[in-house]
C-alpha positions as CSV (number, residue, x, y, z in Angstrom):
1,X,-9.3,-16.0,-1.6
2,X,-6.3,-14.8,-3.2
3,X,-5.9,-14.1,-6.9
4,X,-3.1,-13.7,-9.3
5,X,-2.7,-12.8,-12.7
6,X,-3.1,-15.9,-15.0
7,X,0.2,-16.0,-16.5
8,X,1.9,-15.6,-12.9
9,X,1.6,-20.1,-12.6
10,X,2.7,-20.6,-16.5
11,X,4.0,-23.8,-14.5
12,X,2.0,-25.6,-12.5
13,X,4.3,-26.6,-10.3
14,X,5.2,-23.3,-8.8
15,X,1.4,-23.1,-7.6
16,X,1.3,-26.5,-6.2
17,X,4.3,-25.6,-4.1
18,X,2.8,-22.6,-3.1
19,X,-0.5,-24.3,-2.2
20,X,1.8,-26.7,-0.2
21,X,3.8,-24.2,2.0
22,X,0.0,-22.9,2.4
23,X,-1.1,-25.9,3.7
24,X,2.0,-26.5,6.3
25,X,1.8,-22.8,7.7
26,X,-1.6,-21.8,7.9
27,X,-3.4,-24.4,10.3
28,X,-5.8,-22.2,11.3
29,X,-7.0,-22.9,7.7
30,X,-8.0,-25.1,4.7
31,X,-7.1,-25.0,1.5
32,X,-9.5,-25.9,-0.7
33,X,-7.7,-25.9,-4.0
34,X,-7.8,-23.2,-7.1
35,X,-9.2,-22.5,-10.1
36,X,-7.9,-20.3,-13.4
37,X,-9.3,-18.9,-15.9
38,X,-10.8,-15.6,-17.3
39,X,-6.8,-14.5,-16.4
40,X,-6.7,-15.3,-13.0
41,X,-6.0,-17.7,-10.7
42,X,-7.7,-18.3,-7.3
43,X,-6.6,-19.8,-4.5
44,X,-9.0,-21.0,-1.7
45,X,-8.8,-20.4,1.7
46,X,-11.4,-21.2,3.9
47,X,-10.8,-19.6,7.7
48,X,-12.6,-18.1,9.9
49,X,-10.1,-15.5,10.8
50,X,-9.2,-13.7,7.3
51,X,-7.0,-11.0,8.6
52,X,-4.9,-13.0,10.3
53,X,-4.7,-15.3,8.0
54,X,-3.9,-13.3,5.3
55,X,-0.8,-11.6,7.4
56,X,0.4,-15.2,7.5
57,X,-0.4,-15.5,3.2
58,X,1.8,-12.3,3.5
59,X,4.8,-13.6,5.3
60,X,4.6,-17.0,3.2
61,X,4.8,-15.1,-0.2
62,X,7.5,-12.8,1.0
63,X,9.7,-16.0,2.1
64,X,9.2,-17.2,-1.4
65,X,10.2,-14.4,-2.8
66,X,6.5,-13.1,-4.2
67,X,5.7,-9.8,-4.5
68,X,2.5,-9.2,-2.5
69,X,1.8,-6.3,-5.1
70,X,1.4,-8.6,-7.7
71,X,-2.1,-10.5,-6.0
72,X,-5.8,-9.2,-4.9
73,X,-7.2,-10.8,-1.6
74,X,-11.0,-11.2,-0.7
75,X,-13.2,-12.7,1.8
76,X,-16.7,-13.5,2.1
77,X,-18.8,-15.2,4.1
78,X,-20.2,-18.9,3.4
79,X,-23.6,-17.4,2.9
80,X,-23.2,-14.4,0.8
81,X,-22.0,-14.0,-2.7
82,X,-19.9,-11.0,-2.2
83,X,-16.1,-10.3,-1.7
84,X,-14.7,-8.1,0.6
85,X,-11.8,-7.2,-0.6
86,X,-8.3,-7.1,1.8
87,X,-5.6,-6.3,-0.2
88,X,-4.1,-4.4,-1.9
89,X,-5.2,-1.6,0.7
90,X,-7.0,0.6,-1.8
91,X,-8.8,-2.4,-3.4
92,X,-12.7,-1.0,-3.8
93,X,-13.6,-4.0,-5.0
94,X,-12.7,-7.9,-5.3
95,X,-14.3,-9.9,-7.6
96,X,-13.8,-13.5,-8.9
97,X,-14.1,-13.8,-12.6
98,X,-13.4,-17.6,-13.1
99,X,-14.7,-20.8,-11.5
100,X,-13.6,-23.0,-14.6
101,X,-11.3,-25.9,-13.9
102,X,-11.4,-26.5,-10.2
103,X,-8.7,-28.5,-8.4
């Protein structure tokens, strides 16, 4: 999962592109939409290879010009209820907040 500041999709459309250059890149992937609220946005990525994945979330953002520092990254496991968190690399903890307005 990968989660920005609210405010960071004011328009739509800039997360739907996003979601789109997702969804032609990572094929080792689904995405399986977002939600926001609480002030954040997730974005859900189900894989079975997280890491790798997320160096390929990494290399996406930077070629559209998104500044990894501003998102959290977590992962968890179908059957458990908690995040491990990814990035950034100090992260503790990663926690998801919303699950309001699911697309």
């Amino acid at each position: 999962m990968l989660q920005f500041k609210q405010e960071f999709f004011d328009d739509l459309k800039v997360l739907e592109k996003l979601e789109d250059q997702f969804e032609n890149f990572l094929l080792d992937a689904e995405i399986d939409g977002h939600d926001i609220g609480n002030e954040e946005c997730n974005i859900f990525i189900h894989t079975d290879i997280p890491l790798k994945i997320f160096d390929k979330v990494k290399a996406i953002l930077h070629n559209q010009k998104i500044d990894i520092a501003e998102i959290k990254a977590g992962y968890r496991d179908f059957a458990s209820n908690t995040y491990i968190p990814i990035w950034p690399e100090d992260l503790k903890e990663f926690k998801v907040l919303s699950h309001k307005n699911f697309q």
